[in-house]
VOPAGU-2260 file (C-alpha; in pm, 1 decimal, decimal comma):
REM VOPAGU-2260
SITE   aa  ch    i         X         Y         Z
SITE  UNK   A    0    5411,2   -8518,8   12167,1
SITE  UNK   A    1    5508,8   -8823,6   12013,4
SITE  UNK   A    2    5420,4   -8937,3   11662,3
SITE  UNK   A    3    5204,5   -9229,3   11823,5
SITE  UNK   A    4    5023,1   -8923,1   12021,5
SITE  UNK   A    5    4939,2   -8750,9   11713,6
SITE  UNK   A    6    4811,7   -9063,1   11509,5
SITE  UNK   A    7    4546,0   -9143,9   11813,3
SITE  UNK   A    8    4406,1   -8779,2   11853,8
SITE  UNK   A    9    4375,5   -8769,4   11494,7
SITE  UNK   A   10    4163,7   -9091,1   11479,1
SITE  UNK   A   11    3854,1   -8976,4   11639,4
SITE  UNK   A   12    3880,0   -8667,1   11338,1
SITE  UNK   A   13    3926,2   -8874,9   11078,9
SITE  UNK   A   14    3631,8   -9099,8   11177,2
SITE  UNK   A   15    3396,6   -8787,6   11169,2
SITE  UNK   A   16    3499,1   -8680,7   10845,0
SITE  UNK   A   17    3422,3   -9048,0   10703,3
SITE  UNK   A   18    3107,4   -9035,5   10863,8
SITE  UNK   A   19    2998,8   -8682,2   10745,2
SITE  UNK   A   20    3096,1   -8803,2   10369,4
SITE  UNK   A   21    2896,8   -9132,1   10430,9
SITE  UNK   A   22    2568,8   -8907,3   10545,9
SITE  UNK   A   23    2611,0   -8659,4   10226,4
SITE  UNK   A   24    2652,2   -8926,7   10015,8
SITE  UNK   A   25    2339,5   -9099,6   10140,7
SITE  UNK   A   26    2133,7   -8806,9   10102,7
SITE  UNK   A   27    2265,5   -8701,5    9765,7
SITE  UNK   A   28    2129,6   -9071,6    9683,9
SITE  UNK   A   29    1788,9   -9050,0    9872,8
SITE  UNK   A   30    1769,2   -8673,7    9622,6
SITE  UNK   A   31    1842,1   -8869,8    9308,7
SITE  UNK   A   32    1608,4   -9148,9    9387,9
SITE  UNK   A   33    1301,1   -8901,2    9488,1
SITE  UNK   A   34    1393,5   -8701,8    9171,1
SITE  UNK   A   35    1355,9   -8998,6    8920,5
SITE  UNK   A   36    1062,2   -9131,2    9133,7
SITE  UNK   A   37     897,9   -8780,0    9043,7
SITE  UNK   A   38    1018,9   -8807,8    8692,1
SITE  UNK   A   39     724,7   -9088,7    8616,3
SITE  UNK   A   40     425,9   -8846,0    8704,5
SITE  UNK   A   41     140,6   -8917,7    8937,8
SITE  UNK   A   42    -118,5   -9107,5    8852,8
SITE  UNK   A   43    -453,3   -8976,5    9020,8
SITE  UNK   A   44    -795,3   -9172,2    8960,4
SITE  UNK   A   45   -1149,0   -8902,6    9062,6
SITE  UNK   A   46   -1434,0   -9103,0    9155,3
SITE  UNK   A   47   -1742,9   -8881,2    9070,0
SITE  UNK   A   48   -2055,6   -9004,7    9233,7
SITE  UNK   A   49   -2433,2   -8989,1    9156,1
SITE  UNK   A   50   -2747,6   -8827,4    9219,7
SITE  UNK   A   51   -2771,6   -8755,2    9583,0
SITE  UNK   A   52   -2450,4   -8913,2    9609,8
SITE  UNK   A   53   -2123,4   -8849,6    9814,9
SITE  UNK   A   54   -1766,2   -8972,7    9982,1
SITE  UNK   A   55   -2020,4   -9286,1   10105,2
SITE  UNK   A   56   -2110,3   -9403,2    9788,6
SITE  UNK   A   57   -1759,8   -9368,0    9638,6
SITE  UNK   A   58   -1539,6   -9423,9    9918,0
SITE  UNK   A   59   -1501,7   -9777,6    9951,9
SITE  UNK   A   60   -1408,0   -9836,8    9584,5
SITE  UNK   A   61   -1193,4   -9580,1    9579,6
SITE  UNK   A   62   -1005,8   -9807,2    9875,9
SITE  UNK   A   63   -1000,4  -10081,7    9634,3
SITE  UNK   A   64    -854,4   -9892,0    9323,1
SITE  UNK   A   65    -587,8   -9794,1    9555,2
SITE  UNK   A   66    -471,1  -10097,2    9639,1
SITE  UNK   A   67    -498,1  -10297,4    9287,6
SITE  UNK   A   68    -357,9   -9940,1    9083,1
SITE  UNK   A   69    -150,7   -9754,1    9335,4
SITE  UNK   A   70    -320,1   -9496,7    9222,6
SITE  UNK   A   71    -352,0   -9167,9    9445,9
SITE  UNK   A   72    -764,5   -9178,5    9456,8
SITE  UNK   A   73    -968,6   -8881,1    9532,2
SITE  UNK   A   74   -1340,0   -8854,4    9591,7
SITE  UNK   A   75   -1487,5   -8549,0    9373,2
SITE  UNK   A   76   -1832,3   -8432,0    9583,3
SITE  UNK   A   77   -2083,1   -8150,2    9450,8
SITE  UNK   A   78   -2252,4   -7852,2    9657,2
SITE  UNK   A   79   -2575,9   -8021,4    9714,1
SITE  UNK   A   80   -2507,2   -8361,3    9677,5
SITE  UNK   A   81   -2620,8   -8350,0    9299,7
SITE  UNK   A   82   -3003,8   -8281,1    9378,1
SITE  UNK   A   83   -3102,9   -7969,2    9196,7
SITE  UNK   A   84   -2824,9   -7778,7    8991,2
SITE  UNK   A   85   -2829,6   -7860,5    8613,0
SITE  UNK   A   86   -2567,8   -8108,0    8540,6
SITE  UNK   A   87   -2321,8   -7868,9    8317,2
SITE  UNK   A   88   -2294,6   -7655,6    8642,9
SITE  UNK   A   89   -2191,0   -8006,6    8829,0
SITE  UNK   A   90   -1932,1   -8055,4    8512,4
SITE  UNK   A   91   -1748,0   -7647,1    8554,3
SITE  UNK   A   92   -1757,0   -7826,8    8948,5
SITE  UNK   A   93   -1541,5   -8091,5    8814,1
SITE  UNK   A   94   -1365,1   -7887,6    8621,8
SITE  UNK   A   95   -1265,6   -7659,8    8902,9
SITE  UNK   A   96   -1179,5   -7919,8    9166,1
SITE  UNK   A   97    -945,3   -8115,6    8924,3
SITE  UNK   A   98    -741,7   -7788,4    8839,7
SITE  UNK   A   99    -685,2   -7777,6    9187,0
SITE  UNK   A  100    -538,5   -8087,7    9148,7
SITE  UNK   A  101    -266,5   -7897,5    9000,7
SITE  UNK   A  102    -129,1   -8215,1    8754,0
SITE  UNK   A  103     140,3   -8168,5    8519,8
SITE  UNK   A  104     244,0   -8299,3    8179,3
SITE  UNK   A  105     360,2   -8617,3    8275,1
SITE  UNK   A  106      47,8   -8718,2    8525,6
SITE  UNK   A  107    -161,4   -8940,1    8431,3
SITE  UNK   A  108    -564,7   -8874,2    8530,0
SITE  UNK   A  109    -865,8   -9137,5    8486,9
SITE  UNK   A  110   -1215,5   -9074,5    8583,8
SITE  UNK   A  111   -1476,0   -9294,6    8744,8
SITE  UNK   A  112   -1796,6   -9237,7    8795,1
SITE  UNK   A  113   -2112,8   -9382,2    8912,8
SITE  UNK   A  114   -2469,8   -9306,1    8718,1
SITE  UNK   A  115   -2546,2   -8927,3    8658,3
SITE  UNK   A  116   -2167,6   -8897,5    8755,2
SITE  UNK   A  117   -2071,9   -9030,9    8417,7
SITE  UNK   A  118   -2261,1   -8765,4    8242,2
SITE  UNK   A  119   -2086,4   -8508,6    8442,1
SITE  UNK   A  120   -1734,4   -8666,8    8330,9
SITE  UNK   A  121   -1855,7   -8638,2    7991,2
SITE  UNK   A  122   -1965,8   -8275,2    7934,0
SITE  UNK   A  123   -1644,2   -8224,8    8152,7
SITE  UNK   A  124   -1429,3   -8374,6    7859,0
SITE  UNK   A  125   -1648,9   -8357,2    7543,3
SITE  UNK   A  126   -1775,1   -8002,6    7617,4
SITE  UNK   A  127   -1507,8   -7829,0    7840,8
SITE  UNK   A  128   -1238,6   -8035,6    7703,1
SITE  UNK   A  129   -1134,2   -8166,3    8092,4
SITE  UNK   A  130    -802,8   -8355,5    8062,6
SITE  UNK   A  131    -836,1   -8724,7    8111,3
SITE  UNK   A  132    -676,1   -9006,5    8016,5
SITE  UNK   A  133    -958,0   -9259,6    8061,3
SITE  UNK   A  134   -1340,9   -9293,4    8148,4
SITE  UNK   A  135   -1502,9   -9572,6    8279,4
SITE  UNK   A  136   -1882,7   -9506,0    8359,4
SITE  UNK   A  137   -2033,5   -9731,5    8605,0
SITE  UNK   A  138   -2437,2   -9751,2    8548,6
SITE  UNK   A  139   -2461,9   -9442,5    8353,7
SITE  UNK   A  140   -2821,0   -9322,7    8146,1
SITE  UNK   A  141   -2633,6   -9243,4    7857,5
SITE  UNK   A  142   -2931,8   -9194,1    7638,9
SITE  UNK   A  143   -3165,7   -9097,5    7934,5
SITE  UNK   A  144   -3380,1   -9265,1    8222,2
SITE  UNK   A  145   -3750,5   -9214,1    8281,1
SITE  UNK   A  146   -3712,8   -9249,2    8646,5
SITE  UNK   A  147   -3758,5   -8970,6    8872,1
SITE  UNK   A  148   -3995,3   -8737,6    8597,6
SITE  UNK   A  149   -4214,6   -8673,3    8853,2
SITE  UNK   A  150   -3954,0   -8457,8    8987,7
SITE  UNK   A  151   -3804,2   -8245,0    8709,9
SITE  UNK   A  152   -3951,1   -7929,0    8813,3
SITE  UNK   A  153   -3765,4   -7954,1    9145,0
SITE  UNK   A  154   -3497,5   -8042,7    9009,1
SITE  UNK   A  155   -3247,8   -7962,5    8689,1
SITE  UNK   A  156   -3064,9   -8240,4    8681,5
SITE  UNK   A  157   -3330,1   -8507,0    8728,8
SITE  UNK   A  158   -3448,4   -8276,4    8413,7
SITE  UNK   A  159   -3126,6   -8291,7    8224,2
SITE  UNK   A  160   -3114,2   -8718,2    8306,9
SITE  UNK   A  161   -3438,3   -8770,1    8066,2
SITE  UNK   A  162   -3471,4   -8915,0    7768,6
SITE  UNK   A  163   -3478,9   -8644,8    7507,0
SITE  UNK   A  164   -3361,5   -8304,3    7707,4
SITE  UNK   A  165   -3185,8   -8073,3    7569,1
SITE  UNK   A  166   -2849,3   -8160,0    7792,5
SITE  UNK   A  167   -2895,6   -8578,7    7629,4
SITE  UNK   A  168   -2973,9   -8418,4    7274,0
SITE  UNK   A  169   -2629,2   -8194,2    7239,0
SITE  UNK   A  170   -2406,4   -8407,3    7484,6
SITE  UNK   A  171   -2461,2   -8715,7    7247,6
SITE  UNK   A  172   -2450,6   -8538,6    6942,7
SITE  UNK   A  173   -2066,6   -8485,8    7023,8
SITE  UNK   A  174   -1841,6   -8772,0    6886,6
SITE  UNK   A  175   -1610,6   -8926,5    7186,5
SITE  UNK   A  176   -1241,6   -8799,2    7225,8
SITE  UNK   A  177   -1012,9   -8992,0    7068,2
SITE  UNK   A  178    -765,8   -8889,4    7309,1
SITE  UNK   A  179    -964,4   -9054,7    7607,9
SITE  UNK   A  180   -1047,3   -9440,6    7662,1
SITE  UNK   A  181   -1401,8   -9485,3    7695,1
SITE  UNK   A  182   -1543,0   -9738,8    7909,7
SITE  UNK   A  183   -1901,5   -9824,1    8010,2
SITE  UNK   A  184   -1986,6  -10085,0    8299,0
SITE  UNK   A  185   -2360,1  -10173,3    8355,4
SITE  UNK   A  186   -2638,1  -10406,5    8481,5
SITE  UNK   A  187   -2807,6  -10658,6    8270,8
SITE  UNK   A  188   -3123,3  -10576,1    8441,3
SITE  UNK   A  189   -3102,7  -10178,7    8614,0
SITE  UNK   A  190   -3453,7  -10107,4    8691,3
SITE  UNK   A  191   -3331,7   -9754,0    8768,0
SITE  UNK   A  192   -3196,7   -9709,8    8440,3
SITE  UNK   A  193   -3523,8   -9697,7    8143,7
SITE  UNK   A  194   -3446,2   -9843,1    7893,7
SITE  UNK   A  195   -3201,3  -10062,6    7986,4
SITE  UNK   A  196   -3004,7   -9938,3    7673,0
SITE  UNK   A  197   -2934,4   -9631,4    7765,8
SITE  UNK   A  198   -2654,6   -9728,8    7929,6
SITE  UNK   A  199   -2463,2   -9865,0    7642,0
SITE  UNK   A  200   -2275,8   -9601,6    7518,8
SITE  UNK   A  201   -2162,6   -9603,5    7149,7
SITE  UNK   A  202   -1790,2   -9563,6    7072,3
SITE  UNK   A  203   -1690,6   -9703,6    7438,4
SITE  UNK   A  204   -1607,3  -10081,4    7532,7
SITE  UNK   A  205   -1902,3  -10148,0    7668,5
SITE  UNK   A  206   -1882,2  -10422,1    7955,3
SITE  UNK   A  207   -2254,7  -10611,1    8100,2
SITE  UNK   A  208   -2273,1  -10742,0    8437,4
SITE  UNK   A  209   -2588,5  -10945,2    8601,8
SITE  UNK   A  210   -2751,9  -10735,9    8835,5
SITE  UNK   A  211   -3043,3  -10533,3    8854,6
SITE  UNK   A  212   -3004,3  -10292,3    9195,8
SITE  UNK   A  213   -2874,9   -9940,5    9095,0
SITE  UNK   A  214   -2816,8   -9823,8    9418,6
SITE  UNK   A  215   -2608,0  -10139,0    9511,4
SITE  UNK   A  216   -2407,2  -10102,3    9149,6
SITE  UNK   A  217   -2075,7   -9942,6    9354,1
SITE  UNK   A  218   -2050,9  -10183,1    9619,8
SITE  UNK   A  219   -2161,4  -10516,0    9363,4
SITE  UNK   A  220   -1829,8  -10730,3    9380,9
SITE  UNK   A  221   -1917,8  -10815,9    8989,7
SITE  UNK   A  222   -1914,8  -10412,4    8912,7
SITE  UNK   A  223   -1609,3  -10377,5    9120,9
SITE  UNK   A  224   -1436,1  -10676,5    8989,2
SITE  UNK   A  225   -1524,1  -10535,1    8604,1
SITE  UNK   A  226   -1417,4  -10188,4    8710,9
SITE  UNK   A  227   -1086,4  -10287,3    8820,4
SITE  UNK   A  228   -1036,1  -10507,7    8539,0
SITE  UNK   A  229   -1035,8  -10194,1    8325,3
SITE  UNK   A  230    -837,3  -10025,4    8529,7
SITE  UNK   A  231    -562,1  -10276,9    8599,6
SITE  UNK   A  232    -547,9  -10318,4    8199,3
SITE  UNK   A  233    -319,8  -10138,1    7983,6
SITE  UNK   A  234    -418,0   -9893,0    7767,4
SITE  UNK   A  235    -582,0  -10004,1    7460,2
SITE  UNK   A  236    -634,5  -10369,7    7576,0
């Protein structure tokens, strides 16, 4: 076999070899990339909904805060919808289903939530001392609402949501984390939420919209638009 015989058979050879060396390479690059991509953390946003509330309610902004944040956003859902446990047992809930969540030093969690939700969040982080990063409360009876006391006997958190309980009295005689941005969005004019002042809540930027339909607050384009405001801001703005 001539020389010229040898160089051609070893051609096709050589060829593989560069191409092997050209795949590793491109995967060792595709590891590196994933592994700094994982180095910045997650950042997960838990939409808590309301009384009698669900995925329904909460779903479609939680479409929206995915696309303006890039956020990874999960709905959080109780066992009956929110109707009848006391709202403390809705909070070790909370608790629960974010531990499943299973984020780690570096992750990044914020919490929205929509009327009694907010009160949930709050005992979660203020009582249980939940890990969070920031709240914003979207129609929330901070100090109470009179609506629904016809009903308190059938139900413990319709109970816990008036003015004066025993759940209002201790949850607001905590101070808020200083650890966790506070944020409270509500209607000008809520005529579920008596008195209207409840829903400021004192040591959070508090943020007024017009409006005056509770039910309507999560899918009100001037809520939304204030919501993702917040959430689009950097920390501390």
């Amino acid at each position: 076999m001539t020389a010229r015989d040898r160089a051609r058979e070893s051609r096709p050879r050589l060829r593989r070899a560069l191409l092997c060396a050209a795949l590793v390479a491109a995967a060792s690059g595709c590891r590196r990339q994933e592994s700094a991509s994982d180095g910045l953390g997650r950042h997960v946003v838990v939409l808590v909904p309301g009384y009698a509330g669900g995925r329904m309610m909460m779903g479609p902004g939680a479409g929206a805060l995915r696309r303006a944040t890039g956020a990874e956003t999960r709905v959080f859902t109780y066992s009956d919808w929110g109707l009848r446990r006391p709202i403390p047992e809705y909070s070790q809930q909370l608790e629960d289903y974010i531990r499943g969540l299973r984020l780690g030093p570096l992750d990044r969690l914020d919490l929205v939530a929509f009327s009694m939700g907010g009160l949930v969040c709050r005992h979660y982080l203020e009582v249980r001392g939940g890990p969070a990063n920031r709240l914003v409360t979207v129609c929330t009876p901070h100090g109470g609402t009179t609506k629904g006391a016809g009903f308190v006997r059938a139900s413990d958190s319709l109970r816990d949501l008036q003015p004066g309980s025993e759940f209002l009295e201790a949850l607001n005689a905590l101070p808020r984390r200083r650890d966790v941005e506070y944020h409270s969005v509500f209607l000008a004019r809520d005529r579920t939420v008596r008195p209207p002042e409840s829903a400021r809540l004192p040591g959070a930027a508090n943020h007024q919209v017009p409006g005056s339909l509770h039910g309507l607050a999560p899918f009100n384009p001037r809520v939304r638009r204030a919501v993702l405001e917040v959430m689009t801001a950097r920390s501390g703005d």
